[in-house]
Structures are given as structure tokens and as C-alpha cells.
C-alpha positions in Angstrom: 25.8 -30.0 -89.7 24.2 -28.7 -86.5 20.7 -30.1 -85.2 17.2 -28.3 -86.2 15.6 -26.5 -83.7 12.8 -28.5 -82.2 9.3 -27.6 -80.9 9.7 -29.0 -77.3 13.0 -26.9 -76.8 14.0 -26.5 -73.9 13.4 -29.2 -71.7 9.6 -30.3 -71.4 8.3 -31.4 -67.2 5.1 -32.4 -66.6 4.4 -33.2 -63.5 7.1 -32.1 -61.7 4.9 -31.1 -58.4 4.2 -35.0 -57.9 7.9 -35.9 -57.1 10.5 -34.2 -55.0 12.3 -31.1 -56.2 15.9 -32.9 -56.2 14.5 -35.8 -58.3 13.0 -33.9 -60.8 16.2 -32.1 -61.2 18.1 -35.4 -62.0 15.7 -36.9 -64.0 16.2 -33.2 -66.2 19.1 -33.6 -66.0 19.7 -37.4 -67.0 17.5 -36.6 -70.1 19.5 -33.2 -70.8 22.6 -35.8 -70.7 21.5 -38.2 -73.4 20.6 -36.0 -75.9 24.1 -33.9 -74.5 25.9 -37.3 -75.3 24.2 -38.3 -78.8 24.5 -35.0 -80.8 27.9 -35.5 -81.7 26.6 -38.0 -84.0 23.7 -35.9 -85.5 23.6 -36.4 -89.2 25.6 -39.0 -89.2 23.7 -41.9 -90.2 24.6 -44.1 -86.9 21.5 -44.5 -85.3 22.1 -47.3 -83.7 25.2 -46.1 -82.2 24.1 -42.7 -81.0 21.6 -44.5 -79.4 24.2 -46.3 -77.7 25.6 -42.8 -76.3 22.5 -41.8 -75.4 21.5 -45.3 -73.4 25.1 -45.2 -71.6 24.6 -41.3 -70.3 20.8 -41.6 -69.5 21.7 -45.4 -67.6 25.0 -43.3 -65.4 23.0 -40.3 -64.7 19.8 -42.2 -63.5 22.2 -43.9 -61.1 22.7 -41.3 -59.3 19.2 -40.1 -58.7 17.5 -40.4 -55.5 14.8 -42.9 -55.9 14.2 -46.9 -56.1 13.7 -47.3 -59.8 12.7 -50.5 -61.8 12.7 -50.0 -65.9 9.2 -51.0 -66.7 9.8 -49.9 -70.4 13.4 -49.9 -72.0 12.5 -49.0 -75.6 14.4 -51.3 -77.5 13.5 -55.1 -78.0 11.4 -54.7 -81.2 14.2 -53.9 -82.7 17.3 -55.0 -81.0 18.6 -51.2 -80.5 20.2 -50.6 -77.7 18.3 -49.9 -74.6 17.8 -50.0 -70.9 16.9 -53.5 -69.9 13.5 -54.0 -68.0 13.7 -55.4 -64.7 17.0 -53.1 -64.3 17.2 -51.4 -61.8 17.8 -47.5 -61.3 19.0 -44.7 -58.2 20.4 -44.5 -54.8 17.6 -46.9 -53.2 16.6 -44.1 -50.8 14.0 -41.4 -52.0 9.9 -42.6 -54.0 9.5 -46.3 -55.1 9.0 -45.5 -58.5 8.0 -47.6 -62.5 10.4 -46.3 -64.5 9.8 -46.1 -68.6 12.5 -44.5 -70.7 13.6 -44.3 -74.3 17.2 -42.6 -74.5 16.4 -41.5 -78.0 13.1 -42.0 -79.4 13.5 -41.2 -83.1 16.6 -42.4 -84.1 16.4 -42.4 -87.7 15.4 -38.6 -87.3 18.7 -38.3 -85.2 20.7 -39.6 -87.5 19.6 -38.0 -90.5 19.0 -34.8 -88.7 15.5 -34.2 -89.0 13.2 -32.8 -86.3 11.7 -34.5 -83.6 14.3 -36.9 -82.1 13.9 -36.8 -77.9 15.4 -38.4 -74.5 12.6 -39.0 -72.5 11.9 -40.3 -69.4 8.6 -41.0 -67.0 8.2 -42.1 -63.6 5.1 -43.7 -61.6 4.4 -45.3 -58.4 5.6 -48.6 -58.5 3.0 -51.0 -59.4 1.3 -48.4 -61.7 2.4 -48.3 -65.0 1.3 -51.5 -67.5 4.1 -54.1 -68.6 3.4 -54.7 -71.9 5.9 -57.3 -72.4 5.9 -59.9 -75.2 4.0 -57.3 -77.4 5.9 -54.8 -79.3 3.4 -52.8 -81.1 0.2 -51.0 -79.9 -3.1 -50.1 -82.0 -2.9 -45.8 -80.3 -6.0 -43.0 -80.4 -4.4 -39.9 -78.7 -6.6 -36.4 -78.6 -6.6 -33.7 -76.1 -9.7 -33.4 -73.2 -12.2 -33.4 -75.7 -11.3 -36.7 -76.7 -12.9 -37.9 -73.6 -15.9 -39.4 -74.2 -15.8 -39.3 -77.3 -13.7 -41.2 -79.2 -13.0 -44.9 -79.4 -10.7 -46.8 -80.7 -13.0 -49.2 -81.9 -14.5 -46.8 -84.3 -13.6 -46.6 -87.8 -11.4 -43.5 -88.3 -13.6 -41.7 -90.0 -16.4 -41.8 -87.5 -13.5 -41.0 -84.8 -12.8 -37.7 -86.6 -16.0 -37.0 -87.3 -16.7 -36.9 -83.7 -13.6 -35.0 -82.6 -14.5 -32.4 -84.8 -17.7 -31.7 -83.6 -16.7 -31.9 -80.4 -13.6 -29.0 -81.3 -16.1 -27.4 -83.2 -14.2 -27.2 -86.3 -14.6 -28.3 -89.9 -13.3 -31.8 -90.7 -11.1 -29.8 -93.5 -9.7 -28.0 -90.2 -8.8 -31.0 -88.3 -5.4 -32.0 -88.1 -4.8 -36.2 -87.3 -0.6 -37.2 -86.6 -0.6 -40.4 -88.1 2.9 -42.3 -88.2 3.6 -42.6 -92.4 4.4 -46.4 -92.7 3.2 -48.6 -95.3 0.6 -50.2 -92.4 -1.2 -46.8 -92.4 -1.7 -46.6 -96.1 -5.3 -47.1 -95.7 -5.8 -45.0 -92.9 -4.4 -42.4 -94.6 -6.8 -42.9 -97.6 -9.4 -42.9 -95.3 -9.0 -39.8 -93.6 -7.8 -37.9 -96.6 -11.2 -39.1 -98.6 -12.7 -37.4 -95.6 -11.0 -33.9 -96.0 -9.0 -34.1 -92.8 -5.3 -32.8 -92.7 -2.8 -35.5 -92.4 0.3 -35.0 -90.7 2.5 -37.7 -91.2 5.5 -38.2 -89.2 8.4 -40.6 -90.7 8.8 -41.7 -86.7 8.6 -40.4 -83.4 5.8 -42.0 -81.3 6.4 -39.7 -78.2 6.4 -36.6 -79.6 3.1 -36.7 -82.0 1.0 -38.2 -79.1 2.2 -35.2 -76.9 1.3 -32.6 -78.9 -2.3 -34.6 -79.7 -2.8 -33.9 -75.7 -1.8 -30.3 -75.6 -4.9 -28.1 -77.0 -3.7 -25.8 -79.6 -0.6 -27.6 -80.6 -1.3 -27.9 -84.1 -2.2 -31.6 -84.2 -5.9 -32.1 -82.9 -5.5 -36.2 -82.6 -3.1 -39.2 -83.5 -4.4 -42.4 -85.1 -2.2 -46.0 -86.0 -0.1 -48.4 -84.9 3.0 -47.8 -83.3 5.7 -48.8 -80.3 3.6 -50.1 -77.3 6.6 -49.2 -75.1 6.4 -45.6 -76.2 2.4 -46.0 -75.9 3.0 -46.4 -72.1 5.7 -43.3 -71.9 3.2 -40.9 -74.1 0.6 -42.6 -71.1 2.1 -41.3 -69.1 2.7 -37.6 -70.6 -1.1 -37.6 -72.0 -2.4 -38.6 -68.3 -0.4 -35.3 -66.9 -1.7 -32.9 -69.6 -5.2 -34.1 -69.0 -5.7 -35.9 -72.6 -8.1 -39.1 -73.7 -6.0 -41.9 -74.7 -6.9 -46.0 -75.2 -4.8 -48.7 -76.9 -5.2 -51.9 -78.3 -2.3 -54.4 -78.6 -1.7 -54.9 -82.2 0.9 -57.3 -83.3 2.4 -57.1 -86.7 2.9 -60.9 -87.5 1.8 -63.9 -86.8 4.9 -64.8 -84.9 4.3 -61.9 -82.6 0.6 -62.6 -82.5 1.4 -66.4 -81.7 3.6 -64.7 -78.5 1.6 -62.5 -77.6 -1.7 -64.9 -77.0 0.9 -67.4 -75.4 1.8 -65.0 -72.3 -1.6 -64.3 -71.8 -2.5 -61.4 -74.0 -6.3 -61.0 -74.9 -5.6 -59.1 -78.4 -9.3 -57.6 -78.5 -8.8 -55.8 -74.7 -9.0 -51.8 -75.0 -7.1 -50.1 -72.9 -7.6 -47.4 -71.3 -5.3 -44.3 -70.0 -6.0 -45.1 -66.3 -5.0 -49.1 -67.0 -1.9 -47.5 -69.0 -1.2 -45.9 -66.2 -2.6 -46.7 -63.2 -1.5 -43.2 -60.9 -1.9 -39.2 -61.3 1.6 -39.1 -59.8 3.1 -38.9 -62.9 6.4 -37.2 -64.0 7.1 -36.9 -67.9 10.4 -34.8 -68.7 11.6 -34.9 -72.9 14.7 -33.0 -73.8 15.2 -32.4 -77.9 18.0 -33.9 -79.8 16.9 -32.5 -83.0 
């Protein structure tokens, strides 16, 4: 069965005029090779080992690219899927100092049962810029274009959140569209914002994706609301501070194992974060190839 056609086909940059020409180019093209190396398994129902084809082509590739590169975020830990390690480091040596946050193949569930939406992405930023979230494997996310900013608050109860951001768009709240990840967490968000009238488009996975298209005016999807990956909170950062879009977190642990970690390394579990403590730099790069 071959892959669905995807809505960020070809190859998304943003960014690109932060970064040398010939790094760009291998970053596109160490993206390009994961999703190159994975689609054999399309369909297959192997995620985790097309994510393993995917890691094992973005990790060569990125070898060879000229830049110092330390993995800040190698999607993976929460749960235990292959990934690139953090700490690990990435290029020739010679070329930017650069934070490196990747995920080989975000949506791998959509990959292997071919559904749309699977991506390779990658993002760079001066080193020292982007947040380690470490120790905390889940983020509390409110993602909206520019006229988010200002506006909207994570703090907020969701329906005062879309209430604002539809004024703000001008639009009727039965016009506004809010990505919200469909996991049993988000039932009562979802009951919440439907009560209200607003369109819900839920998304079986997929963190990077939604949260891109909330930043792009006229995508389709005005906002995204819920909890999901920190790790690919501080890639979509990274794409959301290029394209101009609000964006704060909250960490958000989903046990009280992972709450008892989390306030052990140091975590204050009530801190908002903002899209300039996400990611601390304008020079940004964000390239995502499709899989599906």
C-alpha cells in the first residue's frame, strides 16, 4: 500500500536564512533520508522498527553535516522507542555551535498504519538556547498563530482561551477550529470546547505537525490545546518561534511516579513557559519531511 499524500509535502524549512546554505542542505537532506529509509515499512504495523530505520539514516546523515551538534531532544524515552540519545553528539565539528532537537519519526503509529501525518523533523539553535526538559516527558501545550500573542494563556480555562482567540480572529466560536490530540486525558477538554460550539480536530498523534499548522494563519486549524510530548513541545518551539506564533507550556506529568521525578530534579510543576524560554534564539532552523 503506498503512503497518503501529506499536507507539508515537500519538504517544509523555516528558517533557512539563519544557518549557512550547505547546512541547511544536509539537515534537508538528513530528514529527506529518514522518511526515505522508513517507508518501506508503511502500513506495516512495525512502528517501532521503522522508527529504528528512520533513527539509523537521520543519526548517519547528520554525521556528516557541517556543524558542532549536541541532541538536546532525542524523542524517545517516554516510551522507550528508539531514538537519538541526548548528550550525543552530531557533524564534522567545524561549521555553527548548534542545540540539536530531532524526532526521526514523529507519528509512528500513523506510519505504521499508514495514516496521514507521520514526519522526520529536525531543529537547530544556538547552543545554550533551546530548554532541556529532561526528567519530564509530557507538556501541558497552547499553540495559536500571532494573534495568540497577548492573548491567550494557558492558565485559562479552555473555554475562556477560545473565546479570546476568536475575538481576536474575528470569527464566530462555531468557526473556530482547536487541534486537540484525541486521548482519553482530553475527554473533558473536548467536552468543553464542543459545549462551546468550537470545531474539534482531533488528531490520533502527531504533536509536531498540529502545533505547526496552529502557527501558520490560514492553515485550517486556528489553535492547539492539551497535553502532549514535551520533547516535541520544544521541536514545535522552535517551528512556532520561526513562523511568528504565541506558544507557552506547562510541564504536566502523567503519574505520580513521573511527578515524584520530575519535582526531584528540580522541576517547579506550576512554571509557565514561555516561547522565548522554549527557545531562547530567533536563529532557528525547523526542516519536516512527510512519511505519510
Amino acid at each position: 500500500m503506498s503512503p497518503q499524500s501529506s499536507p507539508f509535502s515537500p519538504t517544509t524549512v523555516v528558517g533557512a536564512q539563519n544557518y549557512p546554505a550547505e547546512l541547511v542542505a544536509a539537515v534537508v537532506r538528513a530528514t529527506e533520508a529518514a522518511a526515505s529509509a522508513c517507508l518501506p515499512l508503511v502500513g506495516s504495523g512495525d512502528k517501532n522498527a521503522a522508527d529504528e530505520l528512520a533513527v539509523a539514516a537521520m543519526r548517519n546523515a547528520l554525521g556528516l553535516a557541517p556543524f558542532d551538534g549536541t541532541v538536546v531532544i532525542g524523542e524517545g524515552e517516554k516510551d522507550e522507542a528508539p531514538m537519538l540519545a541526548n548528550g550525543e553528539r552530531l557533524g564534522t565539528g567545524a561549521g555553527p555551535a548548534c542545540d540539536v532537537a530531532v524526532d526521526p519519526l514523529d507519528g509512528t503509529r500513523l506510519a505504521a498504519e499508514n495514516l496521514p501525518g507521520a514526519v522526520a523533523v529536525i531543529a537547530l539553535a544556538p547552543r545554550g538556547s533551546m530548554f532541556d526538559p529532561r526528567d519530564v516527558f509530557y507538556m501541558q501545550k497552547l499553540i495559536a498563530g500571532p494573534a495568540g500573542i497577548g492573548v491567550l494563556d494557558v492558565r485559562a480555562a479552555p473555554a475562556q482561551n477560545a473565546t479570546r482567540l476568536a475575538e481576536a480572529l474575528g470569527k464566530p466560536l462555531d468557526e473556530l477550529v482547536i487541534g486537540v490530540l484525541d486521548k482519553p486525558r482530553h475527554a473533558s477538554l473536548i467536552a468543553e470546547l464542543s459545549h462551546l460550539g468550537v470545531r474539534v480536530h482531533r488528531v490520533a498523534e502527531g504533536d509536531v505537525s498540529i502545533a505547526i499548522a496552529a502557527a501558520t494563519p490560514a492553515s485550517g486549524i486556528d489553535a492547539v490545546m492539551g497535553t502532549g510530548g514535551t520533547p516535541e513541545g520544544i521541536i514545535a518551539a522552535c517551528a512556532v518561534r520561526s513562523l511568528g506564533g504565541f506558544m507557552q507550556g506547562r510541564m504536566a506529568p502523567q503519574s505520580e511516579s513521573q511527578r515524584a521525578a520530575a519535582v526531584s530534579a528540580g522541576h517547579d510543576l506550576t512554571r509557565v513557559f514561555t516561547l522565548d524560554e522554549l527557545v531562547a534564539s530567533d536563529r532557528v532552523l525547523f526542516v519536516s519531511t512527510p512519511v505519510t
